[in-house]
C-alpha positions in Angstrom: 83.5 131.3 98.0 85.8 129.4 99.8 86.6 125.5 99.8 88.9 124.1 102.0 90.3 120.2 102.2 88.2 117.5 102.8 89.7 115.5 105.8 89.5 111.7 105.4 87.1 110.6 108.3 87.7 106.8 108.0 91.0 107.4 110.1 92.1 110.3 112.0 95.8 110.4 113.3 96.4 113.3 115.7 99.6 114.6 117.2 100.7 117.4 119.8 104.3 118.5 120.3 105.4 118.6 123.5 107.6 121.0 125.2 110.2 121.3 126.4 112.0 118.1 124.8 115.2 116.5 126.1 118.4 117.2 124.3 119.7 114.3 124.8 117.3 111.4 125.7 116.6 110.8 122.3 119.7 109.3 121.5 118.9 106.6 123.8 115.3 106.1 123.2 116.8 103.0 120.5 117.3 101.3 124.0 114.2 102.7 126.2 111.8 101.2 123.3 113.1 97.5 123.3 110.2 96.2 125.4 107.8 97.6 123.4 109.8 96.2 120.5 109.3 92.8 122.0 105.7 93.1 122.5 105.1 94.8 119.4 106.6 91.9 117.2 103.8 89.4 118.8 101.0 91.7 118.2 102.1 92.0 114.7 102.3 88.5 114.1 98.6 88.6 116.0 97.4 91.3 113.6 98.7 89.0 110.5 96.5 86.2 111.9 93.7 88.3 112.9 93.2 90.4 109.4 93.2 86.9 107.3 90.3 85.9 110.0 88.7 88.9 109.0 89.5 88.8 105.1 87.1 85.3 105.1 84.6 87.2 107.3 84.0 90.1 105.2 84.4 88.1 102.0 81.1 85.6 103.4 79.3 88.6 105.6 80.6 91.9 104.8 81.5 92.7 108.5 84.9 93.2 110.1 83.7 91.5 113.3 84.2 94.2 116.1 86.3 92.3 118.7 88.7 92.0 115.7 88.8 95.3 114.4 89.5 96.5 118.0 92.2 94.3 118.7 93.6 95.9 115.3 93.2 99.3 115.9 95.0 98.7 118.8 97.5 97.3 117.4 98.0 100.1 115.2 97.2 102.7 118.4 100.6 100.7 120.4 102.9 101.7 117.0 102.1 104.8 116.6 102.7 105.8 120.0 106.1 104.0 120.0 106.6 105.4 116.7 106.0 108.8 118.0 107.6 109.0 120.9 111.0 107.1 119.0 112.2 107.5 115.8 109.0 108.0 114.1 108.6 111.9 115.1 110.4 112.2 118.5 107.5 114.5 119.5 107.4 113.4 122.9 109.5 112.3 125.9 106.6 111.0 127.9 107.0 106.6 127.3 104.4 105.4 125.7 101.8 102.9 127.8 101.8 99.4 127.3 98.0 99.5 126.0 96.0 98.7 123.0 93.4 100.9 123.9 93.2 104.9 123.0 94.8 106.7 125.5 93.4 109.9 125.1 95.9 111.5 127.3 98.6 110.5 125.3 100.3 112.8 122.6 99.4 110.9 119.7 96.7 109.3 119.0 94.8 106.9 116.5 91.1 106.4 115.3 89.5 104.4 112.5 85.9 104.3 111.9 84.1 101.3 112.3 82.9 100.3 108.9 79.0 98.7 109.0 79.5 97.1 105.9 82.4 96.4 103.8 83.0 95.3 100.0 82.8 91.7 99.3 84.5 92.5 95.9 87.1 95.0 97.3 88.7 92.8 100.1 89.9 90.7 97.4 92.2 93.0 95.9 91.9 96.4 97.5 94.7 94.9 99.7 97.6 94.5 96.9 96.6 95.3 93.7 94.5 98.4 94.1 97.4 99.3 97.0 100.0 98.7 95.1 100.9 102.8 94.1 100.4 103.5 97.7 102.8 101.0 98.7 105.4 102.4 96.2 104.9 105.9 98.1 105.3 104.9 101.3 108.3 102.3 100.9 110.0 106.1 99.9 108.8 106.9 103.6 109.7 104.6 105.4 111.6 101.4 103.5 109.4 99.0 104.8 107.3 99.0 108.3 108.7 96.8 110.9 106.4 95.7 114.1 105.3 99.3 115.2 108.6 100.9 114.3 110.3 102.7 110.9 113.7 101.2 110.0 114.4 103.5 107.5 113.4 106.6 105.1 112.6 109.6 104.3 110.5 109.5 108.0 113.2 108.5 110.1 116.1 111.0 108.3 114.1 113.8 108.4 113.3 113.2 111.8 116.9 112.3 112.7 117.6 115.9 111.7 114.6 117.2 114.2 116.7 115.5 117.1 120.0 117.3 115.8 117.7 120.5 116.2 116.9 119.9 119.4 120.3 119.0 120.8 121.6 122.4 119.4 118.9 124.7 119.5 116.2 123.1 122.1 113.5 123.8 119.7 112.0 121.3 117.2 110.9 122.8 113.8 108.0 123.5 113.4 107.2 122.7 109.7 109.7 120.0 110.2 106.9 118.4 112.5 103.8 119.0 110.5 105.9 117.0 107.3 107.0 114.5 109.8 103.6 114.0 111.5 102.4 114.1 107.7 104.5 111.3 106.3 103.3 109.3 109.2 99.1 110.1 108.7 99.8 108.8 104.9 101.4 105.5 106.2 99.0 105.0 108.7 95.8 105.6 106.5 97.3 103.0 104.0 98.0 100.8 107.0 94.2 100.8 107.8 93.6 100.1 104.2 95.6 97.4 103.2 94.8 95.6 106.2 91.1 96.0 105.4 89.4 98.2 108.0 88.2 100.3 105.7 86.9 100.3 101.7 87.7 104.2 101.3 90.7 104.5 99.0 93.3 106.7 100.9 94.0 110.1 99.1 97.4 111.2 97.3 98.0 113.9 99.7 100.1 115.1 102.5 97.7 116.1 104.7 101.2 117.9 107.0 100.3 119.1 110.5 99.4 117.5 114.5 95.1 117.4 113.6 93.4 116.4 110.2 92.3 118.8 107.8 88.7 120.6 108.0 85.9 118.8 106.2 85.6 120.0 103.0 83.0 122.9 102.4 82.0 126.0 100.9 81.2 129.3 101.5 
C-alpha cells in the first residue's frame, strides 16, 4: 500500500525554472519592477475594497460574485509573477506582462477554484482569528506582504543567496528552488484564504517543489 500527499485543490501555484539565468540582471531587477510596483500598489488598494464588497456578499448570499473573484485572482496572478521573476524566487528573466489574467505561457502561474457556496459563519472570522497561526508562519517568510512584492524574510534571504549562486556558478539550486517556490505556495494559499476565496483551511505543510503534490491515494 502506498499513500502519497494530498494536494490542496482550492489553489494551485505552479512554477518552472528557467534556463539559462542571467548572472547579473538580477541585481537590477529592484529597478526593472518599479512599474509594476506602481500598478501593483492600486490593485492592492482595489483588492482591499473589492474583498470587503465581497465579505457583505457572502455574509447575505454565500457567493463570492464572480466578476469579483476574478478581478482578485488577478490580482494575486500580477504578484506572483512579479514576485517570481524579482525577489520572490528569481526563477525567471523573462518580465512579467502587465495582465490580470493567467498567462499560461508564463513561468509561474496561479489558480484558485471558484467556490459555489461559501460559509456565512466562516467569513466572519476565518479571516483573523481562525488565520491568525498562519499569519504567525508566514510573517517568518516574508515579514509582512507588500503590494505584490516580499520586503523581507526567510523568502527573500534565501533567495538572495540563489542569486549569489547564479552569479558564481550559473546554476540555481535545485532544492534551493523547490523551498523557495514552497515558502511562496504556503503564502499564497493563506493569501486566498484570508482574503476569503475559499472556506478550506490551508494545511501546515511545505508542500517544496515547481507543481503541487499528487492527490492523495492508495494503493
Amino acid at each position: 500500500m502506498e499513500t502519497r500527499r494530498g494536494s490542496y485543490p482550492a489553489v494551485t501555484v505552479t512554477a518552472e525554472l528557467d534556463k539559462p539565468l542571467s548572472r547579473w540582471l538580477w541585481l537590477v531587477k529592484w529597478i526593472l519592477t518599479i512599474p509594476h510596483w506602481i500598478v501593483l500598489i492600486f490593485l492592492w488598494i482595489a483588492f482591499f475594497v473589492v474583498t470587503v464588497i465581497a465579505f457583505f456578499a457572502i455574509l447575505f448570499t454565500e457567493r463570492f460574485p464572480r466578476g469579483l473573484f476574478d478581478f482578485n485572482l488577478g490580482v494575486l496572478r500580477w504578484s506572483w509573477r512579479v514576485s517570481y521573476y524579482s525577489y520572490g524566487a528569481l526563477g525567471t528573466d523573462r518580465y512579467p506582462p502587465f495582465s490580470l489574467g493567467p498567462e499560461p505561457d508564463y513561468p509561474a502561474r496561479l489558480d484558485i477554484a471558484y467556490p459555489e457556496r461559501l460559509s456565512r459563519s466562516l467569513v466572519l472570522v476565518k479571516w483573523w482569528l481562525l488565520a491568525i497561526p498562519q499569519y504567525l508562519v508566514i510573517a517568518f517568510f516574508t515579514s509582512g506582504m507588500h503590494a505584490g512584492w516580499w520586503s523581507s524574510g526567510l523568502i527573500t534571504l534565501l533567495t538572495l543567496i540563489a542569486g549569489f549562486a547564479v552569479t558564481f556558478t550559473e546554476k540555481y539550486p535545485r532544492d534551493l528552488f523547490a523551498l523557495i517556490v514552497g515558502l511562496n505556495r504556503w503564502v499564497l494559499r493563506v493569501a486566498a484564504y484570508a482574503s476569503l476565496m475559499t472556506d478550506a483551511y490551508p494545511p501546515f505543510r511545505l508542500d517544496q517543489g515547481g507543481h503541487e503534490p499528487e492527490t492523495a491515494d492508495a494503493r
